[in-house]
Phi, psi and omega in degrees: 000130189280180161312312200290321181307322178271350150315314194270006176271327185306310142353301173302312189275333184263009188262292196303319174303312172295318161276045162229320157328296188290306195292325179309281190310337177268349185243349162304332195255328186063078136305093193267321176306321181274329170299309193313283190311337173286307181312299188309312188285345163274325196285356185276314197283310153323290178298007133277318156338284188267004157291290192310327184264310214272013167280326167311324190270308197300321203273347152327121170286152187304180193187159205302336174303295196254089200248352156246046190105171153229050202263349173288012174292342179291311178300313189264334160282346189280332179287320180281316183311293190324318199301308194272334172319308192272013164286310180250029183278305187280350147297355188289315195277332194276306188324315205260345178267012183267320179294296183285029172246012197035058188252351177265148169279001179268139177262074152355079160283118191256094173264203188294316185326272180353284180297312147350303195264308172328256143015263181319313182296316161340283205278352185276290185336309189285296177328271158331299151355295166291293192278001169284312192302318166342306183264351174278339170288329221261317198259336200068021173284106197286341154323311179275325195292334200266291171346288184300330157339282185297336185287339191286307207293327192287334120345246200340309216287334153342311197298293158318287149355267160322312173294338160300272192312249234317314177284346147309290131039272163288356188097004173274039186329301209303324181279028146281332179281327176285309162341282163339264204314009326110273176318311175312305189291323182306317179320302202279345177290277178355289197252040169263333186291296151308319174283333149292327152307305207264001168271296171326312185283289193270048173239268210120069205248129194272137198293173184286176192043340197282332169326300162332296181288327172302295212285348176284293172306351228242312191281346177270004178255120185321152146084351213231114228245318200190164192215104172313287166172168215221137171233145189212139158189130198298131157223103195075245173268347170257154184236135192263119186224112173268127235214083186238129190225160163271144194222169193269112165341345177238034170277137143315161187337305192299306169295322171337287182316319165283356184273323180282331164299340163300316176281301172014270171286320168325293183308306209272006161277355169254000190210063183316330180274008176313142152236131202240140185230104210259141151253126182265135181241158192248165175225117186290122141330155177254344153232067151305150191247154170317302191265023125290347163266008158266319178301321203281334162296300185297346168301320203287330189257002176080008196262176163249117167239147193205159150093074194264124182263137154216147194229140147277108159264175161007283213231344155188176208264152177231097217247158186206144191206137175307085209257095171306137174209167180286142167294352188240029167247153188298135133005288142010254178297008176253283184339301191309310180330293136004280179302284151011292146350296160282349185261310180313279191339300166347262195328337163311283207255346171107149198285024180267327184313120170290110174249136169227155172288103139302109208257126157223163207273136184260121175322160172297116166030271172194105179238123201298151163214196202180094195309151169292159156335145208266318190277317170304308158315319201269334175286301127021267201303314157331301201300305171308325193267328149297325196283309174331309184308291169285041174240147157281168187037016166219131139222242137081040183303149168181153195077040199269101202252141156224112167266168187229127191236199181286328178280004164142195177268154173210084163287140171245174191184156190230157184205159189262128171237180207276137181266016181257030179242137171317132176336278182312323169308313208288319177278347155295293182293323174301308181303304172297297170337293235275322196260346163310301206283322176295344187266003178257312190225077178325330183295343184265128185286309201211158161229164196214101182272149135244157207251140166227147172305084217288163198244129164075018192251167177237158183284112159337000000 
């Protein structure tokens, strides 16, 4: 048995106890204030009843019927609970105003019972109170909230009550019936107070501030460019949250995934009871560069592409680009690919853009090899380490691998340049290795230099 259960059962004994008290003692004394409160105290004791069943029922996990919960069963017993509150707000109101119009035959006796039972209903109230709002807060139960609600106010209407015996007491008979009427008003505040609340959850009335406070976290997680719109709404204990944010259209998948798994733990750390549901939408940014935008189409078309060129002439812009495809599709079908391509790019950027393609073949897969020969590597590495020589800002050869596959041989290899030379220096020297060694050995398919930062050189 969880906390909200053994709340609304506590609840429950102590409703029943009062109300068998109360009603004895309001038909010993003919007591309309203390009868009102028994009648409260019954409808109290109903409404724990069905708190109690509907904590049981709310705490079900969802199921193919019910695919958010069940927790708006809390919401439709706290709405019948409202019902009965103003049913027996207005009889309350009819009775005492037939006594002060001096039309009831009941004689008020205010005795010790009386003053007793008050008293004793005070203080069961304050308790219960504190400790339904407790679990209720603790839980998020609007069910337990509504309980505790009614416990306070039925605590104040006690109160009245009481004050009602003392001016009997004093020789006032009327002031029980003004007492009543005193109850009545605590009665219908309770179920206006509730029924609003309890209208607001099954409008699906979204709570105050929390939209706010998401798109206020939402807006604090890298990566995440404008927060779209924010939907919020209670079903019990969980608040149901739809979530739509922008993200710049040319992050990969990967990032994508983590920026929403970011906003996530960002929510639900301030709203733990959150269940969240976020859509990511993409965006152009306004300072995309051309060839991110170009990179981002052909991502988009699933193709590969590199060495993406762009030039501003005169009167418009030119972009030229490597385009990778299988090395085994017909000409044909490689060109239409292509073409595709170049029409996107258009539609991108406009139909004045020059686009022109290179179609190459995308290396294999997994293409079988097989290291080379002892003698073959040393031959290589020689070929490598002269050729190193007449380059100015690179030497240092080393990590010299050569495998031999069905498309030829493929060597790799690392070398030291100078490290105050440019990205494009580096690649101009390394790359002259690379078609030198191959114009030294036709048998080599592909070579793969890396530039490592050389210790002490100076440029040559």
């Amino acid at each position: 048995m969880n906390d909200k259960e053994r709340a609304a059962l506590g609840s429950i004994a102590a409703s029943a106890g009062l109300t068998l008290a109360k009603a004895v003692v309001g038909l010993l004394t003919g007591s309309l204030a203390i009868l009102s409160e028994a009648g409260h105290s019954l409808l109290d004791l109903a409404a724990t009843v069905m708190t109690y069943v509907a904590v049981r029922v709310s705490g079900k996990p969802a199921d193919a019927e019910h695919q958010y919960g069940h927790g708006k069963v809390e919401s439709v017993t706290a709405l019948i609970e409202t019902g009965f509150l103003f049913l027996l707000a207005a009889t309350v109101v009819y009775e005492a105003a037939q006594r002060l119009a001096g039309e009831s035959k009941y004689a008020v006796e205010a005795t010790g019972a009386a003053f007793a039972i008050i008293v004793m209903s005070i203080a069961i109230d304050f308790f219960r109170a504190r400790a339904l709002d407790r679990v209720a807060k603790a839980t998020s139960s609007q069910a337990l909230e509504a309980d505790a609600l009614h416990f306070g106010t039925d605590m104040l209407s006690s109160v009245a009550v009481l004050i009602g015996l003392v001016g009997v007491a004093l020789g006032y008979p009327f002031a029980d019936a003004v007492a009543a009427l005193v109850v009545a008003v605590f009665i219908g505040i309770a179920g206006w107070r509730l029924g609003r609340r309890t209208i607001d959850a099954l409008t699906d009335t979204a709570p105050a501030g929390v939209s706010e406070q998401i798109a206020a976290i939402a807006r604090r997680v890298p990566g995440i460019v404008t927060v779209e719109r924010v939907r919020a709404r209670s079903a019990g204990a969980v608040l149901f949250v739809d979530l739509s944010v922008a993200v710049s259209r040319a992050l990969p998948l990967d990032r994508v995934t983590a920026i929403k798994e970011r906003l996530n733990r960002a929510v639900l750390g301030e709203l733990p009871e959150a269940e969240i549901t976020v859509t990511i939408e993409p965006r152009a940014l306004d300072d995309e560069t051309v060839r991110e935008r170009v990179m981002l189409i052909a991502r988009n078309n699933g193709l590969a592409v590199h060495h993406v060129a762009v030039q501003a002439l005169a009167d418009r812009l030119s972009v030229s680009a490597d385009l990778e495809v299988e090395g085994t599709l017909p000409l044909l079908a490689a060109h239409d690919t292509a073409s595709q391509l170049e029409d996107a790019i258009r539609d991108e950027l406009g139909p004045t853009v020059e686009v022109e393609t290179h179609i190459e073949p995308l290396p294999a897969a997994i293409l079988a090899g097989r290291d080379a020969a002892d003698a073959r590597v040393a031959e290589i590495g020689a070929a490598l380490s002269a050729l190193a020589a007449d380059s100015a800002g690179l030497n240092e050869i080393h990590d010299v691998r050569v495998r031999e596959t069905a498309d030829g041989e493929i060597v790799n290899f690392h070398c030291r340049v100078n490290p105050a030379l440019s990205v494009r220096a580096v690649h101009d020297l390394v790359d002259g290795i690379e078609q030198n060694l191959r114009r030294h050995f036709p048998g080599i398919a592909r070579v793969i230099g890396h530039a490592e930062p050389g210790r002490d050189m100076k440029e040559g």
